[in-house]
N, C-alpha and C positions, 0 to 999 in steps of 0.2 A: 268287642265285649258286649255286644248291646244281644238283649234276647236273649243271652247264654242263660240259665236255669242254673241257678247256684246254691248250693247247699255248703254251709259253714260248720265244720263241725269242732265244736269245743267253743268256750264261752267265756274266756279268762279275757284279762285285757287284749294279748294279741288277736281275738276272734271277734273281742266287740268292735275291736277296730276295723277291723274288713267288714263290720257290719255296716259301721257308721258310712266310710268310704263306696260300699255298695248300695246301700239301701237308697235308692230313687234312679239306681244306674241299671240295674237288671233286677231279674225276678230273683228273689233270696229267700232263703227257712236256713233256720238255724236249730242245731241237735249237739245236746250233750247227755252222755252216760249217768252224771250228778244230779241227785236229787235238789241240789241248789247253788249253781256254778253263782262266782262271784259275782257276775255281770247279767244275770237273770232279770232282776229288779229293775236296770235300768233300762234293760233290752225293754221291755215291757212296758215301760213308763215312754221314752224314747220313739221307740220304735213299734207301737200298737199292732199296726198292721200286718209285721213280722211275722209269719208262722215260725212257733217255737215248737217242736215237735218234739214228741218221744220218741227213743231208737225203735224200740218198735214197730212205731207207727211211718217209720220210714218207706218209701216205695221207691227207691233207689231212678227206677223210668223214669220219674218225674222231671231228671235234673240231666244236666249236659257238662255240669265237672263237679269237684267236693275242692272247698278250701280247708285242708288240714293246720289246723293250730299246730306249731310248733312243739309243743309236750305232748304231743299223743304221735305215737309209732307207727310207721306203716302195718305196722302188725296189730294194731288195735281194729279189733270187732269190728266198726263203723268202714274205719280204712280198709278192711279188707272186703266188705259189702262192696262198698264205692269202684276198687279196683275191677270187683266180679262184676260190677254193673257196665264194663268200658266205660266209666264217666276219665276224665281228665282232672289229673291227680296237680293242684297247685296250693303253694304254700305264701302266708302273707308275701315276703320278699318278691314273688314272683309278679304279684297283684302290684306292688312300689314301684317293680321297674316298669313297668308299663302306665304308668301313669306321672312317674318321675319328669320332668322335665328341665331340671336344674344336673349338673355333673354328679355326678355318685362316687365314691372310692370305697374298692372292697379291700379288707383283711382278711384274711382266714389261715386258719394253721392249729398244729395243735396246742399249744402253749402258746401265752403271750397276747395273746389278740389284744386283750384287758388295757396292757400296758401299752403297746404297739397302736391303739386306736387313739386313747386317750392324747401321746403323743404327737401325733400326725395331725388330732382336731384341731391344737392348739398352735402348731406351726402352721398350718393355713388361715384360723381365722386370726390371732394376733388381734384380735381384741373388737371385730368389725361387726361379732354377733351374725355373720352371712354363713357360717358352717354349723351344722346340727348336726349332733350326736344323737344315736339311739338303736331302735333294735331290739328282738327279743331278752336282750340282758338290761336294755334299759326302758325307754320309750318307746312303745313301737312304732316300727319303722313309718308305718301308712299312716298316723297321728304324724308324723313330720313333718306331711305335708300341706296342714291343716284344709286338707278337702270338707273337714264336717265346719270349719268357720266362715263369718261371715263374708268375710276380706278374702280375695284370693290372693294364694301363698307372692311370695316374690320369686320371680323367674331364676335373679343370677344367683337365689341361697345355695350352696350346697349342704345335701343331707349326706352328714358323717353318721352311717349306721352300724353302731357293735351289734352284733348278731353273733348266733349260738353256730359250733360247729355240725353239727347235725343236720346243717344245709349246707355243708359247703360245695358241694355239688355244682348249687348257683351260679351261672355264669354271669355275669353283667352285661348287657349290649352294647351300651356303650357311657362311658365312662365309668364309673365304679364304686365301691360299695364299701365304708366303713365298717370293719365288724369287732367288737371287742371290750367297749366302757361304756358306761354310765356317767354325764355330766359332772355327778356329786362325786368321781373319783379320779377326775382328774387332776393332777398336780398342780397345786401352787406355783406361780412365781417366785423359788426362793425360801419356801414353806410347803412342808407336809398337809395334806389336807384334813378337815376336822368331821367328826362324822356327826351328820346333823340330825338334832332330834323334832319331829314333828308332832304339833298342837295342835289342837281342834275343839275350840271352846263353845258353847253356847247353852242356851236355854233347852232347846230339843223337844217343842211343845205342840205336837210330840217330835219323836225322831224320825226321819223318814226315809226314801229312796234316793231323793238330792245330798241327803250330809253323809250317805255310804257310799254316794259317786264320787264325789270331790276329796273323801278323804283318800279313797282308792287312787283317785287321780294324783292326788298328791304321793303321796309313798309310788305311784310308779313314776312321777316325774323327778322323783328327790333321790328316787332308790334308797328308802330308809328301809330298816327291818319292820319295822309297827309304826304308825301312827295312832295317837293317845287322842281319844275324843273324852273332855274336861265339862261336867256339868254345871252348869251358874246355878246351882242351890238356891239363892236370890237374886236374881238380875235385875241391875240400881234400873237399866232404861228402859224396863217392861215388867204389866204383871203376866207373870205365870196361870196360867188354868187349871193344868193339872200340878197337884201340890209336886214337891221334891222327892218323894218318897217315889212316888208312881212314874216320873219321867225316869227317873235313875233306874230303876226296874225296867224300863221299855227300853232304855238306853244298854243295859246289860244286854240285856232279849236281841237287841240289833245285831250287836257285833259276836255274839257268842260264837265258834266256830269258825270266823273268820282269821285265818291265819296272820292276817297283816293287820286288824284293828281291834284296840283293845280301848277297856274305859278305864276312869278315873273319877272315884268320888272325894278327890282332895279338896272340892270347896264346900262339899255337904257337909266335911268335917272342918270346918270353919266359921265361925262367927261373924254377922253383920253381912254387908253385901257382896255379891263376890265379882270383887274388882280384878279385873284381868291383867294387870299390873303387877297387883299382889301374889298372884299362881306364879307369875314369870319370875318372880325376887322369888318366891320361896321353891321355885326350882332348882336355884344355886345356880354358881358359875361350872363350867365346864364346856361339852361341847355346845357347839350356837344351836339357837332355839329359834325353829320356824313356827312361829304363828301364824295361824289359817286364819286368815276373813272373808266374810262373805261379803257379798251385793248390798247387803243393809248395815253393816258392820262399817264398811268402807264408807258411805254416806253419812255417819256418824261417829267418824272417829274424832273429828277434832271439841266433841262433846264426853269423850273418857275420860275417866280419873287419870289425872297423869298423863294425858296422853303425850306431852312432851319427853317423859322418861319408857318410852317404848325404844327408840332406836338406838338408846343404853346399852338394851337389857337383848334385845329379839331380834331377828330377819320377819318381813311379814310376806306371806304368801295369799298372795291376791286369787280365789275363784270366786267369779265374775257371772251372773245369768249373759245368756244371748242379748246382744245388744246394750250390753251396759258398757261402761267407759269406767277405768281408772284413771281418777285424781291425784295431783301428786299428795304425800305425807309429810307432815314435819320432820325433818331430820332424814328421812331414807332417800337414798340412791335408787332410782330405778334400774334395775340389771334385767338382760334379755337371758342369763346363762343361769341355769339353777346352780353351777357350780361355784358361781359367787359366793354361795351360800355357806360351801362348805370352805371356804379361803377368807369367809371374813367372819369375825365372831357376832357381828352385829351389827344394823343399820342396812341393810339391802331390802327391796321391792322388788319380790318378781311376782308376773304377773303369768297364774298356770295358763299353760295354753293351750288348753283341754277345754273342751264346752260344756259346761253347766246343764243342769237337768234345770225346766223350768217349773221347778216343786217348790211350795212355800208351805211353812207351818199355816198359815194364816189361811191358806186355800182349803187344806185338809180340814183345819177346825168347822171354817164354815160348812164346806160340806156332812160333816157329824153332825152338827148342830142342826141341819135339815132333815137326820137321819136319812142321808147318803150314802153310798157305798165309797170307802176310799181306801180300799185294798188293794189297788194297782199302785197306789204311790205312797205303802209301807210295807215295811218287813214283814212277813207275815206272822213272825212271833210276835208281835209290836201290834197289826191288826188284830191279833187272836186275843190280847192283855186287854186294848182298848173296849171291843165289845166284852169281856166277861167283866169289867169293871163298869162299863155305861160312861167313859169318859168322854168329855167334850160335848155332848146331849143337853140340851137346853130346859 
């Protein structure tokens, strides 16, 4: 692998992953057709040095193979440059097994994978947490391995990978390749699974490139349809800078467009302080409620309203900066499987196991305040609102 000249094309989560995974192992640029693929912001924030390129600006000589995303066709524009260029045509899957060093088991077929994976994860790990599901239909595959964390992976895990049939082509070298579920749909013990809805509360002052990584990370690690980012209108454990009117508007601006993340101004339409207790009761019962917390959230939980009637009410999902450590929580269960998640109605800790962007509101304000440029590490609707308003300026 070393020296090979890599070009990534497509930039949804399976592409940021081969980024993540390549980026300091060979030379890489990265190219999508979209005016603002999901994973733009973080690549950028992440990954600076990255050349992100326009198709156009493509020179196909430059590079020595194309890693095609799995949602773009060999027949897509890019892919067919790549092929006319002899470059060597490889998709995430291919990049796993060559870096795999745990057993692998594949699925593939045309029907069933779904059910046929999620079955087979659960008969080998039997509760040990040493088998991982994932895959283009769920986690991807190369995130299994956690090559972008700090700890290196454990040698005996096996990665149980559901993957999309559109590769099945793939052969495995040696041992084999899960292909077919998502954690959050695998079966209960005894009980149908429940489908989980995911939170993501905070101040948002402002909102930036880190709370559209982690929410993304979440919905790919949970396989929910949306993940709902919830504005603290008044937050009891901090003052706000910019009033509730203008973050709520920055916070719209953030996710607009984005297919998987939407807002909620249910605590701006509430009175007095917005305890995060109170969002989760007046969400009602029904399916289990994963609540997002962060790095500074988790160092101060056991200072919440209530924070005793959380593992009532919630599941809490731990994203974590680089090098932080989760604590345990009153009342929660630590689980290494998000599918706990969707088998129990409440009381579970898992902890995503996705790396964190190292973005803090607290950094960006300073920087505005020195009138600094910090438009790498916001949305750019969200940069575009802060300067025409003069927010955060001293």
């Amino acid at each position: 692998m070393t020296g090979q000249r890599t070009l990534i094309i497509g930039l949804g989560a399976t592409g940021y992953s081969c980024l993540k995974s390549l980026h300091g192992r060979v030379p890489v640029a990265v190219c999508d057709t979209r005016a603002n693929p999901p994973y733009l912001d973080a690549a950028r924030t992440e990954f600076a040095d990255t050349e992100l390129l326009e198709p156009a600006a493509v020179n196909f000589d430059d590079f020595d193979r194309a890693v095609i995303s799995p949602g773009i066709g060999l027949d897509h524009c890019l892919a067919r440059r790549a092929r006319d260029a002899d470059l060597e045509i490889l998709g995430d899957i291919d990049l796993f097994l060559g870096l795999a060093r745990a057993p692998v088991i594949a699925i593939t077929g045309t029907n069933g994978k779904s059910t046929v994976a999620s079955m087979v994860g659960k008969l080998l790990d039997r509760g040990s947490g040493s088998v991982r599901v994932g895959g283009n239909l769920g986690v991807p595959a190369l995130d299994l391995l956690d090559l972008h964390r700090s700890t290196p992976p454990a040698t005996d895990a096996t990665p149980a990978l559901p993957h999309a049939s559109a590769v099945g082509e793939t052969s495995p070298a040696e041992g084999s390749l899960l292909r077919g579920v998502s954690p959050s749909r695998s079966p209960a013990e005894g009980s149908p699974s429940l489908k989980v809805r995911a939170f993501l509360g905070g101040t948002f002052d402002p909102v930036h490139v880190g709370h559209l990584h982690a929410a993304r990370s979440v919905g790919s690690a949970l396989e929910v349809p949306s993940v709902t980012l919830i504005l603290a209108a008044e937050p009891p454990h901090r003052d706000a800078r910019a009033d509730a009117a203008d973050r709520w508007e920055m916070l719209r601006l953030a996710v607009s467009g984005d297919p998987l993340l939407s807002a909620s101004d249910v605590e701006l339409r509430r009175d007095g302080p917005s305890y995060s207790i109170d969002t989760i009761e007046a969400l009602g019962d029904g399916d289990p409620i994963a609540w997002v917390v962060g790095s500074d959230g988790l160092d101060t939980f056991r200072t919440w309203h209530r924070f005793e009637a959380f593992a009532r009410h919630c599941h809490i999902v731990a994203v974590v900066r680089p090098g932080a450590e989760v604590a345990p929580l009153t009342g929660f269960s630590l689980v290494n499987d998000s599918a706990c998640l969707a088998r129990h109605e409440h009381g579970c800790l898992f902890v995503l196991p996705h790396r964190m962007l190292d973005v803090s509101a607290s950094r960006i304000r300073g920087i505005l305040s020195h009138g600094g440029d910090a438009s790498a590490l916001l949305p750019s609707p969200v940069w575009t609102y802060i300067r025409e308003r003069g927010l955060y300026h001293r």
